[in-house]
N, CA, C and O atoms as a GROMACS GRO file, in nm:
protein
  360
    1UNK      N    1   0.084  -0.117   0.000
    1UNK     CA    2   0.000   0.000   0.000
    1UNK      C    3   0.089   0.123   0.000
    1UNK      O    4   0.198   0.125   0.057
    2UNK      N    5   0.050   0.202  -0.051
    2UNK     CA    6   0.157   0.378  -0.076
    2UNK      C    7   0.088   0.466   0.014
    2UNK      O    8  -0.017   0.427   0.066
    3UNK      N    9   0.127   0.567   0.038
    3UNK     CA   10   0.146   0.668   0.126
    3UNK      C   11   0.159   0.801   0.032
    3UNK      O   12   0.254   0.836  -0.039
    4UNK      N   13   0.011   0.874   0.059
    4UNK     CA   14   0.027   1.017   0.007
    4UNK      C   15  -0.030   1.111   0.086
    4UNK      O   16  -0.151   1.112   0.109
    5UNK      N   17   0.079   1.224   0.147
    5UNK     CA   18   0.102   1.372   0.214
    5UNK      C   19   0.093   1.419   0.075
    5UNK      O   20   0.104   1.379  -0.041
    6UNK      N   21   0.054   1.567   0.173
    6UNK     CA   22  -0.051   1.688   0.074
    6UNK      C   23  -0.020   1.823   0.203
    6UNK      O   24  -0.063   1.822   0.318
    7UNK      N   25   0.044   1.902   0.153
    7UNK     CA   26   0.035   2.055   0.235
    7UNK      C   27  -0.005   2.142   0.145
    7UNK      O   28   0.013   2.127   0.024
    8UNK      N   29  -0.077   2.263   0.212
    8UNK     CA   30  -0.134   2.398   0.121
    8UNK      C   31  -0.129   2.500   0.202
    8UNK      O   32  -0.200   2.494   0.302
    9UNK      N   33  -0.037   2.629   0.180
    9UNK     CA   34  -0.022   2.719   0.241
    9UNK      C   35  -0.208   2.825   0.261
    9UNK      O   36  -0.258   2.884   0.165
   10UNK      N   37  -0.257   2.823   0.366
   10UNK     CA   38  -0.388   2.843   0.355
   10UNK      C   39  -0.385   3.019   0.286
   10UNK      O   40  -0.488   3.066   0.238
   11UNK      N   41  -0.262   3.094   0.291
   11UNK     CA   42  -0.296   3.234   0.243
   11UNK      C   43  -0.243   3.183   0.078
   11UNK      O   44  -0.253   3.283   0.007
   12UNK      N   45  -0.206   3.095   0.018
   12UNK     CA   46  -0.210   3.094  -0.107
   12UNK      C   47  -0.086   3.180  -0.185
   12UNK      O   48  -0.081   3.216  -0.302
   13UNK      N   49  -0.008   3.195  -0.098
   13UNK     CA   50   0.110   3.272  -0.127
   13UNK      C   51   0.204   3.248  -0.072
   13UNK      O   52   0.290   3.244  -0.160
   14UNK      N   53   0.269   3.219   0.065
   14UNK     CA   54   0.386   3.211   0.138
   14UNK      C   55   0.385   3.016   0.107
   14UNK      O   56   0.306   2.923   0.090
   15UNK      N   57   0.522   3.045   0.114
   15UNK     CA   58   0.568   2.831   0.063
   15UNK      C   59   0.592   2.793   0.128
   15UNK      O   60   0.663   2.834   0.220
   16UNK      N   61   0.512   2.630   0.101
   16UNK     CA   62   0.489   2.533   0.196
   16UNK      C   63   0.628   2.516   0.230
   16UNK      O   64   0.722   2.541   0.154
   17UNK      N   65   0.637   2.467   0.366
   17UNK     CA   66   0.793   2.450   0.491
   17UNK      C   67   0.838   2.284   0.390
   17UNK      O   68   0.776   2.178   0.390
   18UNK      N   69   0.951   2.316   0.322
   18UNK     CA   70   1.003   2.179   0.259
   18UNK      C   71   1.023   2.042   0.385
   18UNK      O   72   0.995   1.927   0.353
   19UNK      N   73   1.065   2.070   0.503
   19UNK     CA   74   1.088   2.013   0.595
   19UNK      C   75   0.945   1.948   0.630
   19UNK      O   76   0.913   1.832   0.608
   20UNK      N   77   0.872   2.043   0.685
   20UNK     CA   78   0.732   2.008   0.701
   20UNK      C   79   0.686   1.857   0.611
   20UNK      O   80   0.650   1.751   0.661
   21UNK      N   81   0.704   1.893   0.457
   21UNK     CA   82   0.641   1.763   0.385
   21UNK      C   83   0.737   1.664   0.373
   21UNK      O   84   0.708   1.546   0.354
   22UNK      N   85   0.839   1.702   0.382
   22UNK     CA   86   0.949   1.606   0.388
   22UNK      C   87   0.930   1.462   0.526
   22UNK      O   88   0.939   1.340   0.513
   23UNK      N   89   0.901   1.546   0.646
   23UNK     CA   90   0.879   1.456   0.788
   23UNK      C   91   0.752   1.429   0.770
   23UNK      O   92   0.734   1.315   0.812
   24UNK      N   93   0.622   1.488   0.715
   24UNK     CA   94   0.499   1.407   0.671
   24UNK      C   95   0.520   1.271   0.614
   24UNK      O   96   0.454   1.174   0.650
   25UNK      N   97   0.638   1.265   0.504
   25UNK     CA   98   0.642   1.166   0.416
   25UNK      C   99   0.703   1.078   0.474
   25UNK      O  100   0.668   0.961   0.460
   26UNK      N  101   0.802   1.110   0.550
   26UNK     CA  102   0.901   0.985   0.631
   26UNK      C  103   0.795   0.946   0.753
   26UNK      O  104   0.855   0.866   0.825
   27UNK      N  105   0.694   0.965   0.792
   27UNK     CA  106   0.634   0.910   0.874
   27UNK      C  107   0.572   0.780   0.742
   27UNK      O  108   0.599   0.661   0.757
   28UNK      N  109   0.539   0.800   0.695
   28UNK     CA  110   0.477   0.687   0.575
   28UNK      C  111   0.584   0.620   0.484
   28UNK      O  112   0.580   0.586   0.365
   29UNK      N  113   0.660   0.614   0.559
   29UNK     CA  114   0.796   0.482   0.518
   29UNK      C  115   0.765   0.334   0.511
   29UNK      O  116   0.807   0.244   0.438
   30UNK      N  117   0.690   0.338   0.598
   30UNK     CA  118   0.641   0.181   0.611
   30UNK      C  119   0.563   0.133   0.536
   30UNK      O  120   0.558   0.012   0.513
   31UNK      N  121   0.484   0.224   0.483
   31UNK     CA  122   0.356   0.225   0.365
   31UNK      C  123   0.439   0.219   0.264
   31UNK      O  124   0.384   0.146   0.182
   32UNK      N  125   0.565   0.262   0.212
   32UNK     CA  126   0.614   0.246   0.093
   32UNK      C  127   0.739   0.263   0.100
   32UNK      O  128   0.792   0.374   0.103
   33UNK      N  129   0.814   0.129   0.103
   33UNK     CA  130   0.946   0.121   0.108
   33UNK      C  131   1.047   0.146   0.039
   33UNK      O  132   1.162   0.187   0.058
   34UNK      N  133   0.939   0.092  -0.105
   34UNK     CA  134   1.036   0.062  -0.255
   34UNK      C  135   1.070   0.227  -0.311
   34UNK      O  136   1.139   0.246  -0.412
   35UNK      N  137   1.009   0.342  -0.227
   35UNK     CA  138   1.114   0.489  -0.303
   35UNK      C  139   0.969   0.575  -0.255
   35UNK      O  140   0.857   0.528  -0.232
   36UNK      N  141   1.018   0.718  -0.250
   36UNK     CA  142   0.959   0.818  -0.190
   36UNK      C  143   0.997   0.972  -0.328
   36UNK      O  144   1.082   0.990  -0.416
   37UNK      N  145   0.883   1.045  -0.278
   37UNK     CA  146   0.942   1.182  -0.369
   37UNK      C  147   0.827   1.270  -0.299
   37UNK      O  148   0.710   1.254  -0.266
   38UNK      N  149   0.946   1.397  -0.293
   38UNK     CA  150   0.835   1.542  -0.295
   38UNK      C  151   0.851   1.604  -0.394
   38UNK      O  152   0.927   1.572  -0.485
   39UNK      N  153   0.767   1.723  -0.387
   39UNK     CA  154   0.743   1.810  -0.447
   39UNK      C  155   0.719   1.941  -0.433
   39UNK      O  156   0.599   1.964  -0.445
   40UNK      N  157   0.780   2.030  -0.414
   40UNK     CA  158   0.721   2.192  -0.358
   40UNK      C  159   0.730   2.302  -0.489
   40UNK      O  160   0.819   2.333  -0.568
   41UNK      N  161   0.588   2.344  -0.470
   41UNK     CA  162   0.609   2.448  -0.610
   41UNK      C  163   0.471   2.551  -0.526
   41UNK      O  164   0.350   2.545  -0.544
   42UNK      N  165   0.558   2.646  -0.428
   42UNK     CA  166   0.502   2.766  -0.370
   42UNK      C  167   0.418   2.733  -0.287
   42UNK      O  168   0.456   2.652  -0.202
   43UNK      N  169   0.295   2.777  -0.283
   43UNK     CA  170   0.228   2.732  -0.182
   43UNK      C  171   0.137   2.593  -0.104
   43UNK      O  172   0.054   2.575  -0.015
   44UNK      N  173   0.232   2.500  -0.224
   44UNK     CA  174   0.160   2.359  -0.245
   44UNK      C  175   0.292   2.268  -0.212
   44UNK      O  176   0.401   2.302  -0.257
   45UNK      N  177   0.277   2.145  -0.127
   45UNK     CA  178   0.383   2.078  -0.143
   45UNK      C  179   0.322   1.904  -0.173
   45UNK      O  180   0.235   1.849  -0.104
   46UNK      N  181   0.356   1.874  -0.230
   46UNK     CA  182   0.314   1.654  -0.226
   46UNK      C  183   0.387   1.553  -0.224
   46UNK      O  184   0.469   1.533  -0.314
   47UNK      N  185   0.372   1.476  -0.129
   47UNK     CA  186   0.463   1.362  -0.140
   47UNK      C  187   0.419   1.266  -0.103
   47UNK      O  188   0.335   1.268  -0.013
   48UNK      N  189   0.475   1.109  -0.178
   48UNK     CA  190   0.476   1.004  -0.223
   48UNK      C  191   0.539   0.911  -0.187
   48UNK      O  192   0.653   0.911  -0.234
   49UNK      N  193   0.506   0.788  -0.092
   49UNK     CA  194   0.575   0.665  -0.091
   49UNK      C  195   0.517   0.560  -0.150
   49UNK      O  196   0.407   0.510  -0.123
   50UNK      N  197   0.591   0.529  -0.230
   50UNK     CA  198   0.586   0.367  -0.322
   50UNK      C  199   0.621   0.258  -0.290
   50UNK      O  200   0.739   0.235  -0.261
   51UNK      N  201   0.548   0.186  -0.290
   51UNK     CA  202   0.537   0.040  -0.249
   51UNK      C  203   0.500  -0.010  -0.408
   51UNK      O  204   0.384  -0.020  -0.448
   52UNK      N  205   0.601  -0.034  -0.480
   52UNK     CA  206   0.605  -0.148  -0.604
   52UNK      C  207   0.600  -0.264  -0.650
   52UNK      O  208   0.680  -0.358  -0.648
   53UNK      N  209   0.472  -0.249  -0.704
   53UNK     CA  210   0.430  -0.398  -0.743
   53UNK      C  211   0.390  -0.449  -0.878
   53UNK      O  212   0.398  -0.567  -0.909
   54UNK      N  213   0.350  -0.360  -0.951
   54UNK     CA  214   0.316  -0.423  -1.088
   54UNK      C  215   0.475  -0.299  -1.142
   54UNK      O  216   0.530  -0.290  -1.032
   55UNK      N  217   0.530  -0.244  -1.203
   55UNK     CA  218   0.585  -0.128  -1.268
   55UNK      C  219   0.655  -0.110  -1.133
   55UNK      O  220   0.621  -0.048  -1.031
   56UNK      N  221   0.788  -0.201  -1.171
   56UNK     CA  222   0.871  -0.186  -1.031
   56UNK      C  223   1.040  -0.071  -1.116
   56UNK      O  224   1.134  -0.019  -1.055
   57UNK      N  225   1.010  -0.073  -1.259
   57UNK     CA  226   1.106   0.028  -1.300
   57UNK      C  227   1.100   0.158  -1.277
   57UNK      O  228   1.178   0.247  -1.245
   58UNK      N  229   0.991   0.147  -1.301
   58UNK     CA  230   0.915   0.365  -1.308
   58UNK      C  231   0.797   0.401  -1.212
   58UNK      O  232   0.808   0.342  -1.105
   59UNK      N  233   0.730   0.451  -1.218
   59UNK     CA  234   0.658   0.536  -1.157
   59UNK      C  235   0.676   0.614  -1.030
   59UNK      O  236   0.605   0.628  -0.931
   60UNK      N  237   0.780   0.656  -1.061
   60UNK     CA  238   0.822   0.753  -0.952
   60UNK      C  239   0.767   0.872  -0.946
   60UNK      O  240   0.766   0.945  -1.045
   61UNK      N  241   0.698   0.921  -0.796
   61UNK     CA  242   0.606   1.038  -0.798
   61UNK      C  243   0.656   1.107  -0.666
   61UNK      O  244   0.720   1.061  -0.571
   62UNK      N  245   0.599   1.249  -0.695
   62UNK     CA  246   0.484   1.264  -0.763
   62UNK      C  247   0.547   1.276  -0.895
   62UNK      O  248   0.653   1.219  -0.919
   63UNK      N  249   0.487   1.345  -0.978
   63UNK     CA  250   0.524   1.277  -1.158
   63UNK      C  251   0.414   1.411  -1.231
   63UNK      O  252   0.302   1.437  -1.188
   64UNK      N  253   0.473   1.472  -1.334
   64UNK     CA  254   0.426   1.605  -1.388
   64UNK      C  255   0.413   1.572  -1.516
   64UNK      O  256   0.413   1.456  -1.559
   65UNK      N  257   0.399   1.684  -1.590
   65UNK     CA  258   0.379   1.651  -1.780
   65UNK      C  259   0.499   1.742  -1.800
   65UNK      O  260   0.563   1.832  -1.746
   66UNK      N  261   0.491   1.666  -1.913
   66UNK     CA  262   0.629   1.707  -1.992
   66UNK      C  263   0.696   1.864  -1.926
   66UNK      O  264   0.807   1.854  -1.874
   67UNK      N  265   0.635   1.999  -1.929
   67UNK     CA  266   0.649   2.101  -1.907
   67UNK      C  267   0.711   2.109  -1.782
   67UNK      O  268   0.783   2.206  -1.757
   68UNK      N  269   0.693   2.022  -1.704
   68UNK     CA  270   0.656   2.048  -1.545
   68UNK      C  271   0.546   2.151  -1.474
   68UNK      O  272   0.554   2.182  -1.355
   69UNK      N  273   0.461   2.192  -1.547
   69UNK     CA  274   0.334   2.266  -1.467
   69UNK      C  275   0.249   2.205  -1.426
   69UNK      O  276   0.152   2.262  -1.376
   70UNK      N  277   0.254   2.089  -1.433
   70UNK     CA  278   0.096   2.051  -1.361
   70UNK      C  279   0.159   1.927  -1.313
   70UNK      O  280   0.250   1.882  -1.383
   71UNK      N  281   0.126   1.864  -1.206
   71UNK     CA  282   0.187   1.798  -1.102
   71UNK      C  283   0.065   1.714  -1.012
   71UNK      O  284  -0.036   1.766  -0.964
   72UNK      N  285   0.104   1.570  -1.005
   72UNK     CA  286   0.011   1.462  -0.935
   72UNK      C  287   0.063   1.348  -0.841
   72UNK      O  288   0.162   1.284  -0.878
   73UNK      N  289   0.009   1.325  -0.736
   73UNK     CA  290   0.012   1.179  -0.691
   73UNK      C  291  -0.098   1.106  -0.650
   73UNK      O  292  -0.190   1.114  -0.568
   74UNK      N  293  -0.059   1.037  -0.729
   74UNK     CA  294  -0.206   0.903  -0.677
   74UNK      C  295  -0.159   0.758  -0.634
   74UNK      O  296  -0.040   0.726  -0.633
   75UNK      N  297  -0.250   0.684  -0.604
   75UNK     CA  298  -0.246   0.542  -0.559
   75UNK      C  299  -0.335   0.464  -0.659
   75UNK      O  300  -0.448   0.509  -0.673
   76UNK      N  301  -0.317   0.406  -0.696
   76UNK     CA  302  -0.385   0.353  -0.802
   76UNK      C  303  -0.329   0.285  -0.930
   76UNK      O  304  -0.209   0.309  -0.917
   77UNK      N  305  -0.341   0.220  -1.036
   77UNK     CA  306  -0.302   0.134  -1.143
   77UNK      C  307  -0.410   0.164  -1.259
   77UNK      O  308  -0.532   0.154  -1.249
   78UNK      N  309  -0.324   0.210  -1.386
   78UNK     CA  310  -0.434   0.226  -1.491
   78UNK      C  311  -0.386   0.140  -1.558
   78UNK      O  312  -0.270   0.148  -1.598
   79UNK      N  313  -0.495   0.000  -1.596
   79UNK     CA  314  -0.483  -0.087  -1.650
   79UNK      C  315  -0.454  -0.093  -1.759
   79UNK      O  316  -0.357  -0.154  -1.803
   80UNK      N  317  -0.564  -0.007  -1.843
   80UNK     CA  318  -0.596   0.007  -1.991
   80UNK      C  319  -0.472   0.105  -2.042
   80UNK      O  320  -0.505   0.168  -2.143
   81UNK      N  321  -0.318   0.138  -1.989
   81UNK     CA  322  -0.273   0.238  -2.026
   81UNK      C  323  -0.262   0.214  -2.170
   81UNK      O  324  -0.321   0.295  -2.240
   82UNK      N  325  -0.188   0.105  -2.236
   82UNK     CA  326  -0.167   0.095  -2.381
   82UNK      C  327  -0.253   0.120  -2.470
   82UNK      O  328  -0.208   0.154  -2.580
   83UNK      N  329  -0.449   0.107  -2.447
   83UNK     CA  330  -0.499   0.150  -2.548
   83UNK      C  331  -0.528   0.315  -2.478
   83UNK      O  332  -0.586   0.392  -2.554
   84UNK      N  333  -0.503   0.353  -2.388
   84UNK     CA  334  -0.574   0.501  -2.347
   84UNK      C  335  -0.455   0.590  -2.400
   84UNK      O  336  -0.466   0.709  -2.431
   85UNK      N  337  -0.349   0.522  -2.405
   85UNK     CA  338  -0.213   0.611  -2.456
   85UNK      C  339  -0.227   0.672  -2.630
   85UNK      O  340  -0.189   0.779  -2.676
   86UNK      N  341  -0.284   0.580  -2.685
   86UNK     CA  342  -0.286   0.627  -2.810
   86UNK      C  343  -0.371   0.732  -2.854
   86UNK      O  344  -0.355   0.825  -2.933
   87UNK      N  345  -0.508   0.679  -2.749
   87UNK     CA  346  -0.605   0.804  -2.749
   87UNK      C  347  -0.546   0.927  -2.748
   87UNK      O  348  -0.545   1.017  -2.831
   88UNK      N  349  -0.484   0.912  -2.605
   88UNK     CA  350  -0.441   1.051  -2.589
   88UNK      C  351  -0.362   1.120  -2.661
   88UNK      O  352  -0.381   1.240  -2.680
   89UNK      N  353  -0.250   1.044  -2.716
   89UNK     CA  354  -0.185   1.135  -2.789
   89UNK      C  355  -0.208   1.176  -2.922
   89UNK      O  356  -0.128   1.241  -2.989
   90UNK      N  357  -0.357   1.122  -2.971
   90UNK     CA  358  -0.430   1.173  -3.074
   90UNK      C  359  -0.493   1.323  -3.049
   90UNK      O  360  -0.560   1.378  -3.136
   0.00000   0.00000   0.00000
């Protein structure tokens, strides 16, 4: 099972304490052994422990699009990726 921390600076301007999500996430070590990641971009911070089981090469999160502007972590497995991939990049 994985482990996902979430901070939000409530005035929407001053940045989330890196430390802060950092010791959120190491409390959820046990939930996910196989690799961890944050993320801080201003007043938002997220982080991720992985516990790997199907896709034990990649999915290291949290995990952004190409650009790096938009930014996610979830728990979860998308089955159908090979036919939803083509969609999408239509």
């Amino acid at each position: 099972m994985c482990g996902i921390v979430g901070a939000f600076s409530l005035d929407g301007a001053s940045p989330v304490r890196a430390d802060l999500v950092a010791r959120m996430n190491d409390v959820l070590r046990y939930r996910g052994p196989d690799g961890g990641g944050v993320e801080l971009r201003g007043p938002v911070g997220l982080g991720n422990r992985r516990l790997a089981i199907v896709d034990r090469a990649q999915g290291a999160q949290p995990m952004s699009n190409a650009e790096g502007t938009h930014w996610i972590t979830y728990n979860g497995e998308v089955y159908n990726y090979r036919g939803l991939r083509g969609e999408l990049e239509g």
